[in-house]
C-alpha positions as CSV (number, residue, x, y, z in Angstrom):
1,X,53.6,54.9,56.0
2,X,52.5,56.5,59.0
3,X,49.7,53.6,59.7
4,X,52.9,51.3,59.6
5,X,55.3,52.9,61.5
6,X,52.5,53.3,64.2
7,X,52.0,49.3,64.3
8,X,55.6,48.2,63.7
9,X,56.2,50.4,67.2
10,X,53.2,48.6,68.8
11,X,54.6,45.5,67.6
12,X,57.8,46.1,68.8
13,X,56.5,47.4,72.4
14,X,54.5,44.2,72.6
15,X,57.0,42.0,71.9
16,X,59.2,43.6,74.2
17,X,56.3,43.2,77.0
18,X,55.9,39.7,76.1
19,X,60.1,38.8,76.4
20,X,59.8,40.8,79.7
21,X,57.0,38.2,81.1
22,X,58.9,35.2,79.8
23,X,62.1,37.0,81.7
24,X,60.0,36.7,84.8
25,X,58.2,34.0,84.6
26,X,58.6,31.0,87.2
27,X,60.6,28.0,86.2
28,X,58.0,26.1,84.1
29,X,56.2,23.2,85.8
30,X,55.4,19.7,83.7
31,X,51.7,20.2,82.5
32,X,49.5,17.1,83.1
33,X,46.9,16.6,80.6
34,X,43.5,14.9,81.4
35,X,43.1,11.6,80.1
36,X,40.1,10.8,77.5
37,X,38.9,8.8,79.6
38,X,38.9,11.1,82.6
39,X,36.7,14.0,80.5
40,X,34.3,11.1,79.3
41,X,33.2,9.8,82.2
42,X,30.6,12.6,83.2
43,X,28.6,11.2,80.2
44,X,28.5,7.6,81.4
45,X,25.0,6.7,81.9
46,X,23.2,3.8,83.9
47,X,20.1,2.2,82.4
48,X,17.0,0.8,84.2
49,X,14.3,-0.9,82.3
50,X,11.1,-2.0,84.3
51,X,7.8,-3.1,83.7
52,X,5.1,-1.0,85.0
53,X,2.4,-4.2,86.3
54,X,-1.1,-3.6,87.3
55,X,-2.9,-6.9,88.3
56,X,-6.3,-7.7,89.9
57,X,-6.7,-10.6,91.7
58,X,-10.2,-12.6,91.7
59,X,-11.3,-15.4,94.2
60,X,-14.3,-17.2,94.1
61,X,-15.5,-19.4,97.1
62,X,-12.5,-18.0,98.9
63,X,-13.4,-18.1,103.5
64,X,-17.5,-18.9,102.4
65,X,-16.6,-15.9,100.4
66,X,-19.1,-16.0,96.3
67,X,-16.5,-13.6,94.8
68,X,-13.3,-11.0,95.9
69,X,-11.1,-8.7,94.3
70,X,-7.5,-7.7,94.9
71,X,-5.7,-5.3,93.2
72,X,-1.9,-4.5,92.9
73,X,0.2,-2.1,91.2
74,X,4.3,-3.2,90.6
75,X,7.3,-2.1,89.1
76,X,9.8,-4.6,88.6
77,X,13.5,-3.8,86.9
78,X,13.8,-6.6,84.1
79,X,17.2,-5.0,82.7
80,X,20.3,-2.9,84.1
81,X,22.7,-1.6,81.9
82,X,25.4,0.9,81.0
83,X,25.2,4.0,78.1
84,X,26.8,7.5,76.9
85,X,25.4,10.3,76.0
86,X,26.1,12.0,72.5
87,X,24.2,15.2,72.8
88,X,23.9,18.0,75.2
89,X,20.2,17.8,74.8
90,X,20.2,14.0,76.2
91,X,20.5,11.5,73.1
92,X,21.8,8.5,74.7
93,X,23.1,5.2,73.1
94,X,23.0,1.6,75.1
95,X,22.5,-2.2,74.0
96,X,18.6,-2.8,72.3
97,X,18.8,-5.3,74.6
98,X,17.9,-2.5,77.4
99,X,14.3,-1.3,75.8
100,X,13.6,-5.3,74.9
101,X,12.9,-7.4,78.0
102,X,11.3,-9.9,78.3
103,X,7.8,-8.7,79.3
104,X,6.6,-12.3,80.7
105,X,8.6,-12.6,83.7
106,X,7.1,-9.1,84.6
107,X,4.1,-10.3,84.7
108,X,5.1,-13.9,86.8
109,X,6.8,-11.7,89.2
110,X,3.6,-9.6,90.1
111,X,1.5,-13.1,90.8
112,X,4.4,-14.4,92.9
113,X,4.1,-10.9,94.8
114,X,0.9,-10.5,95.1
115,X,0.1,-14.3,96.3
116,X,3.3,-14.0,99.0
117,X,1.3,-11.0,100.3
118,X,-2.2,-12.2,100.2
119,X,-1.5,-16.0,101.6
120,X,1.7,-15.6,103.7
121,X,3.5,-18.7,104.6
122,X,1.1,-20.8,101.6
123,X,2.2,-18.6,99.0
124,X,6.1,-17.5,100.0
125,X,7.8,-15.5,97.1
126,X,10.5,-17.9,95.3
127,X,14.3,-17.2,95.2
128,X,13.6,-16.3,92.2
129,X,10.6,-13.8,92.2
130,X,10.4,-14.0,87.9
131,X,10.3,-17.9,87.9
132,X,6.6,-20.1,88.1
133,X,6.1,-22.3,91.6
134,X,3.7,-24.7,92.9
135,X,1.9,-24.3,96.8
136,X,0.0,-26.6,98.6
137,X,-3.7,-25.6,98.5
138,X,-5.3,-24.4,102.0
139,X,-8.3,-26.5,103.3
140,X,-11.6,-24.7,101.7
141,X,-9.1,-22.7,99.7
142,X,-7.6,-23.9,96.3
143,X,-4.7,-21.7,96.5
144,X,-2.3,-23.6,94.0
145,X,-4.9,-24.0,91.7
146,X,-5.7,-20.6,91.4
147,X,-2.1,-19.6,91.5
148,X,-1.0,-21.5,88.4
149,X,-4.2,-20.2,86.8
150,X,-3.0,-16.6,87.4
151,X,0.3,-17.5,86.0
152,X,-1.8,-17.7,82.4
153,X,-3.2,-14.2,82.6
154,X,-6.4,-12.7,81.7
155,X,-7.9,-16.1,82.2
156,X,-10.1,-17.4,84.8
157,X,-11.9,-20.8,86.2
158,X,-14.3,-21.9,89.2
159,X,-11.1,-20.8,92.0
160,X,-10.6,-17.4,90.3
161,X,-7.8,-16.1,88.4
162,X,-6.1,-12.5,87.4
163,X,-6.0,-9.4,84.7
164,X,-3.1,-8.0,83.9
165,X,-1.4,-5.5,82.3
166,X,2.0,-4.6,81.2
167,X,4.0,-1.8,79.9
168,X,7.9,-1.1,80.2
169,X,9.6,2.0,81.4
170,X,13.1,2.9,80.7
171,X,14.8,5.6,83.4
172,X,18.2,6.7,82.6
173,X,20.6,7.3,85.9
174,X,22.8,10.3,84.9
175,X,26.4,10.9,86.8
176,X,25.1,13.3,89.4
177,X,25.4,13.8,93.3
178,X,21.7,12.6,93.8
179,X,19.4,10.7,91.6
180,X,16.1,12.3,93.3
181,X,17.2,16.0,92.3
182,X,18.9,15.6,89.2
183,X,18.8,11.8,88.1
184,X,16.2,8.8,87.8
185,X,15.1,10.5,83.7
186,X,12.1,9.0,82.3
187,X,13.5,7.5,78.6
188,X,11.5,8.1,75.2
189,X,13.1,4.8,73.1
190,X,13.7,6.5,69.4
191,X,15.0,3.0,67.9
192,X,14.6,0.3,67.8
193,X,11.2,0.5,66.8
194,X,8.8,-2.2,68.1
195,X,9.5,-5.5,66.3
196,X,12.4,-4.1,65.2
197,X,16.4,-5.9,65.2
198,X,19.7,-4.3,65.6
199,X,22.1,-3.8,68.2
200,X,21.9,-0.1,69.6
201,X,18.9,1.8,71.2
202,X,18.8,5.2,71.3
203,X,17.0,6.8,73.7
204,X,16.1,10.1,74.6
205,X,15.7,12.3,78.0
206,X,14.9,15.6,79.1
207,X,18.2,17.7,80.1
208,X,20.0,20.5,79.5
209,X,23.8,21.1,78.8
210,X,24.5,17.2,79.1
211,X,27.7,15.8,79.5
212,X,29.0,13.9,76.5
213,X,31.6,11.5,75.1
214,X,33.6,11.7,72.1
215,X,32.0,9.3,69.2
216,X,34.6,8.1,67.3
217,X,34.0,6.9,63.2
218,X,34.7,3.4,63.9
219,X,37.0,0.7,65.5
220,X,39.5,1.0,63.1
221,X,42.8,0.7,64.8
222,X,41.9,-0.1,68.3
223,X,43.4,-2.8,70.2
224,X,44.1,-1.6,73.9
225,X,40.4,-0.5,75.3
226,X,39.1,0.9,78.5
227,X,35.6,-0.1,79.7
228,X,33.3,2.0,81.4
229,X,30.3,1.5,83.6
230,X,28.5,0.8,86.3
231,X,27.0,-1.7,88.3
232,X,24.4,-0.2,90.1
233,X,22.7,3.4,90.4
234,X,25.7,6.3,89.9
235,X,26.5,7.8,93.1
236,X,28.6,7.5,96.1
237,X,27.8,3.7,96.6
238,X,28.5,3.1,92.8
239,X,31.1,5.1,91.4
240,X,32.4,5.1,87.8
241,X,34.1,1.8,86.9
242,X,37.1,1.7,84.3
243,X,38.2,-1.8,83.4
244,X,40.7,-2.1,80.7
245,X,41.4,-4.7,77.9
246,X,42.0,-6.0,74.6
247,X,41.3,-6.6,71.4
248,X,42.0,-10.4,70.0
249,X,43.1,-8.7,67.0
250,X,43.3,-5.0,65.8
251,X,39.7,-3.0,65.2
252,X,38.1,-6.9,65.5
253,X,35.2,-7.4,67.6
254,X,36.2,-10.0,69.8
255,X,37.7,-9.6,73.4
256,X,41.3,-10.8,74.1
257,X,41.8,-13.8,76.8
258,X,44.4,-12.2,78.3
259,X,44.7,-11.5,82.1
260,X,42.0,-9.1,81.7
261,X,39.5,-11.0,80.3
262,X,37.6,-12.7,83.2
263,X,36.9,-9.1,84.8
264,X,35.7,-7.8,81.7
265,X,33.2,-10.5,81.7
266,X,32.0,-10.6,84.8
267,X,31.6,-7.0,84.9
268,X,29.5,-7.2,81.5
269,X,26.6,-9.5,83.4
270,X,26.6,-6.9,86.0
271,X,25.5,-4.0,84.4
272,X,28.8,-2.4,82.3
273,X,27.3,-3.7,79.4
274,X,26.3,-1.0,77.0
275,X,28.7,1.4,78.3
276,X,31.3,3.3,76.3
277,X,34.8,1.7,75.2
278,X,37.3,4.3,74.9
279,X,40.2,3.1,72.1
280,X,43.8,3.9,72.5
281,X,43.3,6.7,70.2
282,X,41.4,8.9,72.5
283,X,37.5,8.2,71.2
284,X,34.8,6.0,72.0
285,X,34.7,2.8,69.4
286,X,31.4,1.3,70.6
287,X,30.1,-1.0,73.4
288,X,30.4,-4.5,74.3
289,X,27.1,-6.4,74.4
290,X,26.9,-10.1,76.2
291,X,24.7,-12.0,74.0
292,X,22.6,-14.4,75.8
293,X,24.2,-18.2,76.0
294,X,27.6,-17.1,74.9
295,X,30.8,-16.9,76.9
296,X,32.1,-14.2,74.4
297,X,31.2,-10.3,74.6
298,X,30.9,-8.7,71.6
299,X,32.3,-5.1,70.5
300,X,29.5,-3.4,68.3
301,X,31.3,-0.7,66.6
302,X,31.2,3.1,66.5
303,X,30.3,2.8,62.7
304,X,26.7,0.9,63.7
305,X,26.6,3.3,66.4
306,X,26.4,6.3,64.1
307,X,24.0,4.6,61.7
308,X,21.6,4.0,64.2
309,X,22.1,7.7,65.2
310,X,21.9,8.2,61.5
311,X,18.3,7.0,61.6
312,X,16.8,8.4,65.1
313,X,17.8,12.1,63.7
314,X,21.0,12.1,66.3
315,X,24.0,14.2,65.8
316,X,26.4,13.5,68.0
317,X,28.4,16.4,69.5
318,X,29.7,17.7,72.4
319,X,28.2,21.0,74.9
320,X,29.1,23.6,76.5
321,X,29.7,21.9,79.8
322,X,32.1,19.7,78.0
323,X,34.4,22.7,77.7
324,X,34.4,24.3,80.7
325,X,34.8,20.8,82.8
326,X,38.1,19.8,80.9
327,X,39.2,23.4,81.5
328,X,39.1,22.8,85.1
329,X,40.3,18.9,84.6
330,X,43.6,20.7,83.4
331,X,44.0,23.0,86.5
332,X,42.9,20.8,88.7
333,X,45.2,17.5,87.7
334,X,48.3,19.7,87.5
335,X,47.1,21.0,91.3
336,X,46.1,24.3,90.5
337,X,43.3,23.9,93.0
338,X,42.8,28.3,93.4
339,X,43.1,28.1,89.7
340,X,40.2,25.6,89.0
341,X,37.6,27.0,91.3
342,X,36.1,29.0,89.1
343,X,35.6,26.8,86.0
344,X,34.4,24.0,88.5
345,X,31.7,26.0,89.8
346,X,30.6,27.2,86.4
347,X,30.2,23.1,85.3
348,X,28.0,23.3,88.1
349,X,25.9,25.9,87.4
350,X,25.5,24.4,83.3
351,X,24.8,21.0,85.2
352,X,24.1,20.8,88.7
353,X,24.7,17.7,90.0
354,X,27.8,16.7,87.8
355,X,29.1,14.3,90.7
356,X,32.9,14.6,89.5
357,X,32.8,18.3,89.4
358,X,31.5,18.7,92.7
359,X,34.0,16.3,94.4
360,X,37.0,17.8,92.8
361,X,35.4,21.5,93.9
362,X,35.3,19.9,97.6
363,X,39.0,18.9,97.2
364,X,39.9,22.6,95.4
365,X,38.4,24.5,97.5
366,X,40.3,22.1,101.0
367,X,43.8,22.6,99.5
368,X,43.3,25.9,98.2
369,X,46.3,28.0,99.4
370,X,48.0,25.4,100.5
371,X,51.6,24.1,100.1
372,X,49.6,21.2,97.8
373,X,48.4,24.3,95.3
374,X,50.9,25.2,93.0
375,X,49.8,28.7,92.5
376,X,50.6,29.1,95.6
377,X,54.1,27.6,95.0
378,X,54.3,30.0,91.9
379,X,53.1,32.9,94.7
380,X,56.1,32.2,96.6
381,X,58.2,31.7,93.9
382,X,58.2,35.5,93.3
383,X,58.4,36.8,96.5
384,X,54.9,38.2,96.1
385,X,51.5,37.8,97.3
386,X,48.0,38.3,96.0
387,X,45.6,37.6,99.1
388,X,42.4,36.0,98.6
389,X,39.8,33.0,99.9
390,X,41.0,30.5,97.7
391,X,44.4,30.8,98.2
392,X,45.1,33.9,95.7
393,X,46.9,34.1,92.3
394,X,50.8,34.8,92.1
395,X,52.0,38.2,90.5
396,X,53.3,36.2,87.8
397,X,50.0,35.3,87.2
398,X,48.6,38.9,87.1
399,X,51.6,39.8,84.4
400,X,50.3,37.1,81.8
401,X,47.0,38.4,82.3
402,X,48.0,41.5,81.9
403,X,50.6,41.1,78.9
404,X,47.7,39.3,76.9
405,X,45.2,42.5,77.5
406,X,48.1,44.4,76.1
407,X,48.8,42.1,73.2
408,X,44.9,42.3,72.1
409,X,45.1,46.2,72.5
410,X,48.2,46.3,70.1
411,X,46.4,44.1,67.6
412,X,43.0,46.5,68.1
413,X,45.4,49.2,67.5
414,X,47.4,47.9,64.5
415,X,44.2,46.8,62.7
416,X,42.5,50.5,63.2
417,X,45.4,52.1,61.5
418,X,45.7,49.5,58.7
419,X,41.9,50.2,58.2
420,X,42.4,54.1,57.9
421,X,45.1,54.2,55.9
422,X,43.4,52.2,53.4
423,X,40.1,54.5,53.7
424,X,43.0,57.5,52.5
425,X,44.0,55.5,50.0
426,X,47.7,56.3,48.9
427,X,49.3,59.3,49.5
428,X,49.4,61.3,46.9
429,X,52.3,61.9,44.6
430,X,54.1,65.6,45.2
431,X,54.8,67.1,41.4
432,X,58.4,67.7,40.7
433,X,59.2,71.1,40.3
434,X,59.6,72.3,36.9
435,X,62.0,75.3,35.8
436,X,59.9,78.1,35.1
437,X,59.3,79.2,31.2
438,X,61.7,81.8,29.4
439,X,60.7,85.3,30.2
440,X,61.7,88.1,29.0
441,X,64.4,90.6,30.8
442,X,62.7,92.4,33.7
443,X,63.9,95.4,32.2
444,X,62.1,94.7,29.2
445,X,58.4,95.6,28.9
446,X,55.6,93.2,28.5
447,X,55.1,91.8,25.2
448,X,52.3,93.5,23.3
449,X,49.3,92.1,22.1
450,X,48.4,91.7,17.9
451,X,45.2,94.2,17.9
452,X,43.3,92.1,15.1
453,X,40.5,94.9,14.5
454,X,37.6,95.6,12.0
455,X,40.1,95.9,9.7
456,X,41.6,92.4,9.7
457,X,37.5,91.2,10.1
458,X,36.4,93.2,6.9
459,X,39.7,91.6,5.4
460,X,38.5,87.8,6.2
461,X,35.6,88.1,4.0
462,X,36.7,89.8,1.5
463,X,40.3,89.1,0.4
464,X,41.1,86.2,-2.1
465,X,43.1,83.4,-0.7
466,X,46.5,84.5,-2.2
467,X,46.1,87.5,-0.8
468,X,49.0,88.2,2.4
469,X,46.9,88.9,5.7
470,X,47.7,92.6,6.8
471,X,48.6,93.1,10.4
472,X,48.4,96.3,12.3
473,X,50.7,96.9,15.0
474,X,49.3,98.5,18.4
475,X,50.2,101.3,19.6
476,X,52.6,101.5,22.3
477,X,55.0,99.1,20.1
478,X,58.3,98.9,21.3
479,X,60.3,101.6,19.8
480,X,64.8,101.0,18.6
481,X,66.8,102.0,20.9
482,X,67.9,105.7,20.0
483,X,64.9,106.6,18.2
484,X,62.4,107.4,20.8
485,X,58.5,107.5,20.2
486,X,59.5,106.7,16.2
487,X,57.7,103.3,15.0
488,X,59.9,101.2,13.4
489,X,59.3,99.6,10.2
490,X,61.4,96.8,10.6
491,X,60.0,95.7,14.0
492,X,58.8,92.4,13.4
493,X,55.0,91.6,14.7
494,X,55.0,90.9,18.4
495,X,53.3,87.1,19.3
496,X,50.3,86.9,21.9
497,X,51.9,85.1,25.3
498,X,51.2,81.6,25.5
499,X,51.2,79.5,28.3
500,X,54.0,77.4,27.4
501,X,56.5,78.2,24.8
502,X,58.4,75.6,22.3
503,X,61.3,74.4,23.3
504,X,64.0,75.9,21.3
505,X,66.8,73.7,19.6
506,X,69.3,74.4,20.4
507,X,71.5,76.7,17.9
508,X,68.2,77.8,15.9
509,X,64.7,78.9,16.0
510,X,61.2,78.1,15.6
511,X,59.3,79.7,12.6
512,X,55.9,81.1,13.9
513,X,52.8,79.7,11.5
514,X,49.7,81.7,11.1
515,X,46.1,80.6,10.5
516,X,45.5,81.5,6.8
517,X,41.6,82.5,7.5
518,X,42.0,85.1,10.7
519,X,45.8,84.9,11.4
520,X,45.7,83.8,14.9
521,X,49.1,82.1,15.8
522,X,48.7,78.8,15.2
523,X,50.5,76.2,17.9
524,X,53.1,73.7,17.0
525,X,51.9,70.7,15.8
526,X,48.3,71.7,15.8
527,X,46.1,71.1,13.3
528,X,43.2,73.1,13.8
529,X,43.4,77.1,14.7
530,X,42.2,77.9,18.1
531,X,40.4,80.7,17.5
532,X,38.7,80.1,14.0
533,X,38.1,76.2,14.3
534,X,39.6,76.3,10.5
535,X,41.8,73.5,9.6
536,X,45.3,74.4,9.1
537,X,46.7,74.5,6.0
538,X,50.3,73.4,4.6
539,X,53.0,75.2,7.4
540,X,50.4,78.6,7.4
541,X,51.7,82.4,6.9
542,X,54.9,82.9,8.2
């Protein structure tokens, strides 16, 4: 009971502490939530596929010349595309149509190169750097003829011809303040395999604490989307872009031609292809793709997504810097620029270079203590101040903080009781008092003793069983009144004490019974003697 009255008090203090706060609290201010699109833009990727060349010119005959060799090295992009990461440890997803190009205009662009810089004006590089020309030959010099030969590689012929050799390389461009510290990631591709079909590619980099997206199940339920991506390399020149759109029909796979529709298709060829689609319920669905020769983007869902996931050994989930940036996103959006500093700072030091955390730090950090923060507002709200480089937290501020402490103390407190006063167990139980036995009157003396000597033992062996036990009375027997020191005869045998007596009824009296083989006093109801061990028999001596 103690244990409980301790934590009711507790209780009751804290709740008292707690009405207090809310007595003094500011007027509340409308809480701005950040958007899902808004905390899953640091994990918007850009893709680069390019084809790692190496080509080795030969010329015979060239200037009086028997034989020459040239060699090259190039690196081409042949594919540009958006993605998302789904793991902190750098799983990310994009179109297969990223890690499949099309390795033979990789290897036409390093002849056009190479000939624009070893003949000038006779060889100029094309419009089109991946597309096969023709050149007028030089006089002594077949230049044409050799270039079209080195536009079948590995092959040669009396003017000469070329090696080469091809290999792609996928980079992934993160969301960070500068691609040459923290960006530019060399891509392992986990699926497709090679010759394999499908959809999705997921590829893999080296990081640590990576910003995610939300993966939803599928595209169930999704009509109004938001596109995101990016056009170019992330960074100040190319920022996040967020296009929204439709659905033609609900959780189909086929854009809407509604008003939005030409954007989201012209932003597709440029390089937002891949990236995620965030669904009016808060979660990415999938990405749009734009197959080649069609005028119609198509949504590959969430569900393919996952299976493809399924099979690289990808779980998707989100990381620790995922937390911490949405817990400055909600400072920071409702302008609680002191208030975000430090959870901005510490997405920065789980992933340095996270280009939105940095640039809302810069604007945190400027308004700070200003009329624009509202804990400063709240400050002056209470007529208090709390100084400080970033502007300072109001008093009010320092009571919640406070007031929680105290509410975690009283829970500490309440829980260590409850655990001792089960380690007691229940109190235990006082006895009620009972009335003490009968005794005699003080004046009386104390009740003698039956002195069972040699007598009564010869007497056990040696009596028959009808015989009446003979009882000796002790000396010092309580003599009648008026005839000092005489023995009575009629004095009736004095009982041993016992611990309890029978109740009496009332109006009457309890025979004593005797144990018929020593003559011990036998107690009610017993069967057995006490002394002797010998089963009683019928009601015993009176």
């Amino acid at each position: 009971m103690r244990g409980l009255r301790a934590a009711s008090v507790t209780s009751g203090l804290t709740a008292a502490m707690a009405g207090a706060v809310l007595a003094t609290a500011p007027p509340v201010l409308a809480h701005t939530h950040p958007t899902p699109v808004e905390l899953d833009s640091p994990g918007v990727v850009f893709v680069q596929t390019r084809a790692r060349v190496e080509i080795s010119l030969i010329e015979h005959n060239r200037l009086g010349r028997h034989i020459e060799l040239v060699q090259r090295s190039y690196s081409p992009v042949l594919a540009t595309g958006s993605g998302f990461a789904v793991d902190p440890t750098g799983a990310i997803v994009t179109s297969a149509a990223m890690v499949r190009p099309d390795l033979r205009r990789a290897e036409i662009f390093a002849v056009n190169k190479l000939f624009s810089e070893r003949y000038g004006s006779a060889a100029p590089l094309p419009s089109d750097p991946f597309a096969e020309q023709t050149v007028l030959d030089l006089p002594g010099d077949p230049v044409n003829q050799r270039l079209q030969r080195c536009y079948q590689p590995n092959t040669a012929d009396e003017t000469g011809g070329c090696i080469v050799a091809v290999r792609p390389e996928v980079r992934v461009f993160p969301y960070v303040t500068s691609q040459k510290q923290y960006g530019a990631l060399p891509a392992e591709v986990l699926t497709p395999k090679p010759g394999a079909t499908g959809d999705v590619a997921v590829l893999r980099v080296g990081a640590s604490s990576m910003p995610t997206v939300v993966l939803g199940p599928s595209a169930a339920g999704a009509e109004a989307l938001a596109l995101l991506g990016f056009t170019g390399v992330p960074g100040t020149a190319n920022q996040l872009i967020k296009q929204d759109a439709h659905l033609s029909q609900v959780g189909g796979d086929q854009l809407k031609h509604d008003e939005f529709f030409p954007k989201v298709s012209k932003l597709l060829t440029q390089g937002v292809a891949g990236g995620p689609v965030v669904g009016e319920g808060g979660q990415v669905i999938g990405f749009f793709v734009d197959p080649p020769g069609s005028s119609e983007p198509r949504l590959v869902s969430a569900s393919v997504v996952r299976t493809a996931l399924d099979g690289a050994g990808v779980v998707p989930q989100r990381g620790p810097v995922d937390t911490v940036f949405e817990d400055s996103s909600h400072a920071f959006k409702n302008h609680l620029y002191a208030a975000s500093i430090p959870s901005l700072q510490r997405t920065l030091e789980l992933y340095p270079g996270h280009f939105i955390a940095a640039a809302n730090l810069k604007v945190a950090k400027a308004k700070a203590g200003t009329p624009a923060d509202l804990t400063t507002e709240a400050l002056n709200s209470n007529n208090t101040t709390s100084g400080g480089d970033n502007g300072g937290l109001s008093t009010w501020w320092l009571i919640v903080i406070i007031a929680g402490g105290v509410l975690v103390l009283a829970a500490l407190i309440g829980l260590v009781l409850l655990r001792r006063r089960r380690r007691r167990g229940p109190e235990p139980v006082k006895p009620s008092v009972q009335p003490p036995a009968q005794r005699p009157p003080s004046s009386a003396g104390p009740t003698p003793s039956i002195d069972l000597t040699d007598q009564g033992a010869q007497s056990r062996h040696g009596r028959s069983p009808s015989e009446p036990i003979r009882f000796v009375e002790p000396k010092g027997s309580i003599a009648p009144a008026g005839a000092p020191g005489r023995k009575s005869q009629s004095a009736r045998p004095s009982v041993p004490p016992r611990a309890s007596p029978p109740s009496m009824p009332a109006g009457g009296s309890v025979a004593a019974r005797y144990c018929t083989s020593c003559g011990h006093v036998l107690q009610p109801g017993h069967s057995y003697c006490a002394r002797c061990g010998q089963a009683a028999e019928g009601e015993g001596s009176p």
